[in-house]
C-alpha positions in Angstrom: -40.2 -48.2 -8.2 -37.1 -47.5 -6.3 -34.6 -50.2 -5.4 -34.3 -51.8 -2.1 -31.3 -53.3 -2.1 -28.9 -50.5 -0.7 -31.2 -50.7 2.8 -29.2 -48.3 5.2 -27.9 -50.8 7.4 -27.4 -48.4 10.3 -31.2 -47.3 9.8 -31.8 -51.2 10.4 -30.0 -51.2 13.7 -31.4 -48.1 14.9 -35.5 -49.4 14.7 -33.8 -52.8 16.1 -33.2 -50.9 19.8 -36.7 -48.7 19.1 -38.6 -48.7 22.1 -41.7 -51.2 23.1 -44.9 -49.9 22.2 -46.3 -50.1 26.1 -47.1 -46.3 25.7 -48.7 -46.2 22.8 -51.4 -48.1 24.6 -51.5 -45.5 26.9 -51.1 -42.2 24.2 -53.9 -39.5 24.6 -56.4 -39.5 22.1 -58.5 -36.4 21.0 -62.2 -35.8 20.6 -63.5 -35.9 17.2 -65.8 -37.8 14.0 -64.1 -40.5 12.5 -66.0 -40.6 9.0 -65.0 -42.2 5.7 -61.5 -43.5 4.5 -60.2 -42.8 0.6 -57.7 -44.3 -1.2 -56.9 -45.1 -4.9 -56.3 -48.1 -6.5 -54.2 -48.0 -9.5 -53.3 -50.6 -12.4 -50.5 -51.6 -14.1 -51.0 -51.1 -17.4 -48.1 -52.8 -19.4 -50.2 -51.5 -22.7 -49.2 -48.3 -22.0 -49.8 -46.5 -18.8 -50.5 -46.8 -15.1 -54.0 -45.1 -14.0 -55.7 -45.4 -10.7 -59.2 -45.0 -9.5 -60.2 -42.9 -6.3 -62.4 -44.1 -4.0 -64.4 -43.4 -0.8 -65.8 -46.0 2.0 -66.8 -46.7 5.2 -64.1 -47.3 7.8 -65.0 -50.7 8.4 -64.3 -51.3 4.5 -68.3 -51.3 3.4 -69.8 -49.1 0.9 -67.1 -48.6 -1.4 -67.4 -45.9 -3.9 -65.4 -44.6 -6.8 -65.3 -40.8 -7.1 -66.5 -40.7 -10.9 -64.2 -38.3 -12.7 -64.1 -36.0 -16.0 -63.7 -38.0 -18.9 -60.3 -38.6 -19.9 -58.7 -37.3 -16.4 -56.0 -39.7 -15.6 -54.9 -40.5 -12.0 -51.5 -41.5 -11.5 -50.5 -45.5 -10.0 -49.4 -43.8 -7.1 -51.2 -41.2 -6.2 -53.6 -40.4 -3.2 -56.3 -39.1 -2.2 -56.3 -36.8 1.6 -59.8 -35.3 3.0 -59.6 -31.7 3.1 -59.9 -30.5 6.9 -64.1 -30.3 6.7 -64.3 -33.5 5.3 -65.7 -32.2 1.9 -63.6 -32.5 -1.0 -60.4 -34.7 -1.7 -57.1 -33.6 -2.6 -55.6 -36.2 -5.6 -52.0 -35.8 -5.2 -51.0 -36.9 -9.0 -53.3 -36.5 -12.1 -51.2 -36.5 -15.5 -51.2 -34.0 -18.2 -49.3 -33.8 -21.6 -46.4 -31.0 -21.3 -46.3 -29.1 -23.9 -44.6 -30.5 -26.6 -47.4 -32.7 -26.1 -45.4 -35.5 -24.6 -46.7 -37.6 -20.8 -46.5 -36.9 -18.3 -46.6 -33.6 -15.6 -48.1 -34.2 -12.4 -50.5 -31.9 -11.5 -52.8 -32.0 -8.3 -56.7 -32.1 -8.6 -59.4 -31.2 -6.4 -63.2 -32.9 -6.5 -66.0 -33.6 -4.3 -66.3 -37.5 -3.1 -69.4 -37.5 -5.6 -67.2 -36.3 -8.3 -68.2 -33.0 -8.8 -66.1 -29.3 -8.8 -63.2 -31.5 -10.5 -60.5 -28.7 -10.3 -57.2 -29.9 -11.7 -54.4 -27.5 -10.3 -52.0 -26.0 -13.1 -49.1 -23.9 -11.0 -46.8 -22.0 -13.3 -44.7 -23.9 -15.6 -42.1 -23.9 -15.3 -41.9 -23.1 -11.6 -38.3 -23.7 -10.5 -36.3 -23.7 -13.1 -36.0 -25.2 -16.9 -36.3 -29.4 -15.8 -38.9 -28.7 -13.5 -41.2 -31.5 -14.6 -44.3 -31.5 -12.5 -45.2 -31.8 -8.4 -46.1 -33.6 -5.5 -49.2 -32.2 -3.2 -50.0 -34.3 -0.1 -51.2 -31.7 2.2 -53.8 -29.2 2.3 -53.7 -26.1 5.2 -56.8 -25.9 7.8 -58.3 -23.1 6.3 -58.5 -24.8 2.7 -56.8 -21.6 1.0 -53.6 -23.5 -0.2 -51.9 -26.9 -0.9 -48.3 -27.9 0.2 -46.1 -29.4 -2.4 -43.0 -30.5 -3.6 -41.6 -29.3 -6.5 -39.1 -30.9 -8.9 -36.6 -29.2 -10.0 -32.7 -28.3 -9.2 -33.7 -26.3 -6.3 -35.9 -28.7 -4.8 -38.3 -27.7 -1.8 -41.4 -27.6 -0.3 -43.8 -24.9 -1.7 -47.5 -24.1 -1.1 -50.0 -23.0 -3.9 -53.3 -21.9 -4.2 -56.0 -24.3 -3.8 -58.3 -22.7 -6.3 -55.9 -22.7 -9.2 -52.1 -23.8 -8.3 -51.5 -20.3 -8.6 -49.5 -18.0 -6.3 -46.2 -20.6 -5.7 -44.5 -19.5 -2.3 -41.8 -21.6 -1.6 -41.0 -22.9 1.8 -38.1 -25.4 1.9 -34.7 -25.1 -0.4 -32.8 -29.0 -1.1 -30.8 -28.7 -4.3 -30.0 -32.0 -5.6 -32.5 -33.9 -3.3 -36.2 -33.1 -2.8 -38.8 -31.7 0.3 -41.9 -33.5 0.2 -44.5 -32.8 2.5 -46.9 -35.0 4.1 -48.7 -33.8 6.7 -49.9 -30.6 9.1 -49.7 -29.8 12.7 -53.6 -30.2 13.8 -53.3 -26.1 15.0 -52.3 -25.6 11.3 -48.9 -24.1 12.5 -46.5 -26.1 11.6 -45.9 -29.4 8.6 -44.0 -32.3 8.3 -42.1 -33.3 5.6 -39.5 -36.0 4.0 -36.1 -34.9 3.1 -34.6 -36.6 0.2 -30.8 -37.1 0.1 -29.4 -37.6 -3.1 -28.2 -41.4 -3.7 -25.7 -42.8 -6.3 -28.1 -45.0 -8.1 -29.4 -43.3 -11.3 -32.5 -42.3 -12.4 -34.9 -38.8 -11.9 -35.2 -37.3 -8.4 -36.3 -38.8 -6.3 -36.1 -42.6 -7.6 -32.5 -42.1 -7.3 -32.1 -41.3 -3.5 -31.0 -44.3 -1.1 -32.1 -41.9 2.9 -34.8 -39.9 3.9 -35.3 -38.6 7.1 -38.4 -36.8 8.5 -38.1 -32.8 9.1 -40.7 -30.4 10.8 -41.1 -26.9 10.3 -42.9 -23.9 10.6 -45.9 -23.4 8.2 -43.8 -20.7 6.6 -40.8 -22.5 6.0 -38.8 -21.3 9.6 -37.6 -23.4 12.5 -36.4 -26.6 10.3 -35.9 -29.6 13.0 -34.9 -33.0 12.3 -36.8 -35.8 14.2 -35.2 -38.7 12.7 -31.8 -40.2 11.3 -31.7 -40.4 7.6 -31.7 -44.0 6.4 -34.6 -45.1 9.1 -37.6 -43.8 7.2 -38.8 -45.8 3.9 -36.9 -43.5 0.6 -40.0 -44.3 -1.8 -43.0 -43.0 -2.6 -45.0 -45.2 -0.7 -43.2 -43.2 2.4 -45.6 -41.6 4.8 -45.2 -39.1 7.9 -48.4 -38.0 9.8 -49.1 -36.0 12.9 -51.0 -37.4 15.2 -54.6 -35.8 16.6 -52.9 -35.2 19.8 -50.3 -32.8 18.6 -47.7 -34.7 20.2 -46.1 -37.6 17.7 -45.0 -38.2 14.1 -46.2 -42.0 12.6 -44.2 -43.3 9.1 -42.8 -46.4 8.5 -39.1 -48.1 7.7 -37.0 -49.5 4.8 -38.2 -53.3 6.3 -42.3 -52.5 6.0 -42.6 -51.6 10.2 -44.2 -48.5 11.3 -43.2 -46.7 14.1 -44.1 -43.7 16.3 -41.4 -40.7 17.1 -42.0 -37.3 18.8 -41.3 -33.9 17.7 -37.8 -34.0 19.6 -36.8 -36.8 18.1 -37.1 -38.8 21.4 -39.5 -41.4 21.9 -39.0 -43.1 18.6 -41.3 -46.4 19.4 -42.2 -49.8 17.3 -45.4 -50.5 16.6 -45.8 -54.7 15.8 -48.8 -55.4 14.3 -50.5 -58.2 15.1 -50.7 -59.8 12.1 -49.9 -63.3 13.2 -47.1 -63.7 11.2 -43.8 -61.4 10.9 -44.0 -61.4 6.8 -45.6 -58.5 5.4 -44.4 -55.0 4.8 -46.7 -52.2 6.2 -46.5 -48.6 4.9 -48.1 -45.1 4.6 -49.8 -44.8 7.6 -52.5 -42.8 8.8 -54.6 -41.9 11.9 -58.3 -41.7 12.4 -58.9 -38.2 13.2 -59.9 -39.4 16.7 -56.8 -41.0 17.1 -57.7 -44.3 18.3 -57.3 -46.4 15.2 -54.3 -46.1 12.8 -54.8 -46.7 9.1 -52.5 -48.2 6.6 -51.6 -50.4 3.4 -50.1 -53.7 4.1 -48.5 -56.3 1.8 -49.1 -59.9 3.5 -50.0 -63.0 2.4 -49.4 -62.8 -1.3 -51.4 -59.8 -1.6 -52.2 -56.0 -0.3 -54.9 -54.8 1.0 -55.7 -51.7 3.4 -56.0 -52.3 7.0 -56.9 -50.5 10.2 -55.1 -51.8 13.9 -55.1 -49.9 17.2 -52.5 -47.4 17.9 -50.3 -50.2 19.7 -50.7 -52.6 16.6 -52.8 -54.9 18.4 -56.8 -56.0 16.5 -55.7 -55.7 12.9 -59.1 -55.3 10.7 -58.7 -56.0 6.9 -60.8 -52.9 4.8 -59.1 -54.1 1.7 -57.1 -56.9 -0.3 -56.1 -58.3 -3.8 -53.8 -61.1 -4.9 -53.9 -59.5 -8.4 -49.9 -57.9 -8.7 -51.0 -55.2 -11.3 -53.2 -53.8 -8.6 -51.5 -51.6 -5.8 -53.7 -49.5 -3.3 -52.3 -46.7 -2.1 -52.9 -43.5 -0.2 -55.3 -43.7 1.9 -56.8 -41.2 4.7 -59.0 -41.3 7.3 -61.5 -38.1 6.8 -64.5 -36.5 8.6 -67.1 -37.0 5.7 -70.1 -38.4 7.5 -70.1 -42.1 7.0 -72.7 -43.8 4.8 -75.1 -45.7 6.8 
């Protein structure tokens, strides 16, 4: 997990003078099914290792189900899991696999149906950048389902996209040597994609637990028109960081270094708080999401000696718990608000 300690301070002043959220109350909203939420929860294995489970529910937090996998499939502490855009498979962003000499771990993306079947575990050429290029980060899958956006690690760092049937076919999109280009979300008319942009910190350690900024880019889907939207040092550098697209087309939600989420649009104007209504200013909210109507948001939430996974509406306000332990070698992570018809 990446240090906090070398918070940007001029990031903290900036979300100081955001905005108040009165037009988020206001935001349009677009038709369409809100169905079931995923997410993973992982344990901390001090034995050992660090898997997670996946899981599907309701949006209101009932019916939860894990998605069984093959046996001996390991999911990463931190990955996620993101609908595809018809709401029938899930997209894990991290399942480990020996490299090989045999040793742990590459990352390697999966796809699988919510009742577990069609496992496809995603195996792009090895290596794919260059000689330390050590595995990948896949977040985001295109509307028509043909290929998955990633980030690659290596010393040319960027944002690629890869078949969805096999990993195959590695186009890349983004070029940040040193740093990394991780994205996180699509344009709902497919033609653009957000993404972080890692600078490279002082602290040590692999890419990209050693950078101290991020900042949030958008781009064309093939890799043209780069535009920054926000300073780097505002947005959270770790990998709980999130940056989704709203329904509407029109704004970008992510979170800070402090655990607030905020709103920003594709300009970089606007950029807006979003206080949630928690009752209580201590708690650290991060990797948020919208229902695909846009009315609710989605997101994790440390609060109370514990984290759980919450829904509010788009100005913060009626805060729902889904989710919550106490336990602290249990993290939940990634979730996403899909179209998958919801379990009566």
């Amino acid at each position: 997990m990446k240090s906090r300690t070398l918070m940007c301070i001029t990031a903290l002043t900036l979300f100081a003078a955001l905005t108040l959220p009165g037009e988020l109350a206001a935001q349009q909203t677009t038709t369409g099914t809100n169905g079931q939420i995923t997410f993973t929860q992982g344990v901390l294995d001090f034995n050992g290792g660090a898997p997670a489970n996946v899981f599907v529910a309701n949006p209101d937090g009932s019916n939860v189900q894990q998605v069984p996998l093959p046996e001996g499939i390991r999911v990463e502490i931190f990955s996620g899991s993101v609908w595809s855009p018809d709401g029938k498979k899930l997209l894990i962003s991290h399942t480990l696999r020996l490299d090989n000499t045999g040793q742990c771990c590459l990352f390697q993306p999966a796809t699988v149906k919510p009742d577990g079947s069609e496992f496809n575990q995603l195996v792009p050429p090895t290596p794919v950048g260059g000689p330390s290029a050590n595995g990948i980060d896949c977040w985001v899958w295109t509307l028509d389902q043909s290929r998955i956006l990633c980030a690659f690690d290596d010393e040319n760092a960027g944002a690629f996209s890869i078949r969805a049937s096999d990993g195959g076919d590695p186009v890349r999109l983004t070029t940040d040597p040193g740093g990394q280009d991780l994205p996180t979300d699509i344009s709902p008319d497919g033609t653009r994609f957000v993404f972080l942009r890692y600078r490279p910190g002082a602290s040590p350690g692999p890419r990209p637990f050693q950078t101290q900024k991020v900042a949030i880019f958008v781009a064309n889907i093939d890799g043209t028109g780069i535009r920054q939207i926000t300073p780097y040092g505002l947005a959270n550098a770790h990998e709980f960081t999130s940056a989704q697209w709203s329904p509407d087309g029109v704004k970008i939600i992510s979170e800070t270094h402090g655990g607030r989420l905020f709103v920003v649009r594709l300009d970089g104007t606007g950029l807006t708080a979003i206080p949630l209504q928690t009752g209580t200013g201590q708690y650290f909210a991060f990797e948020p999401h919208w229902s695909p109507d846009g009315t609710r948001i989605l997101f994790c939430m440390f609060i109370n000696g514990g984290e759980g996974i919450y829904t509010a509406n788009p100005d913060g306000s009626d805060v729902v718990q889904l989710t919550f332990t106490t336990e602290f070698t249990n993290f939940y992570n990634g979730p996403d608000w899909g179209t998958h018809p919801v379990t009566p």
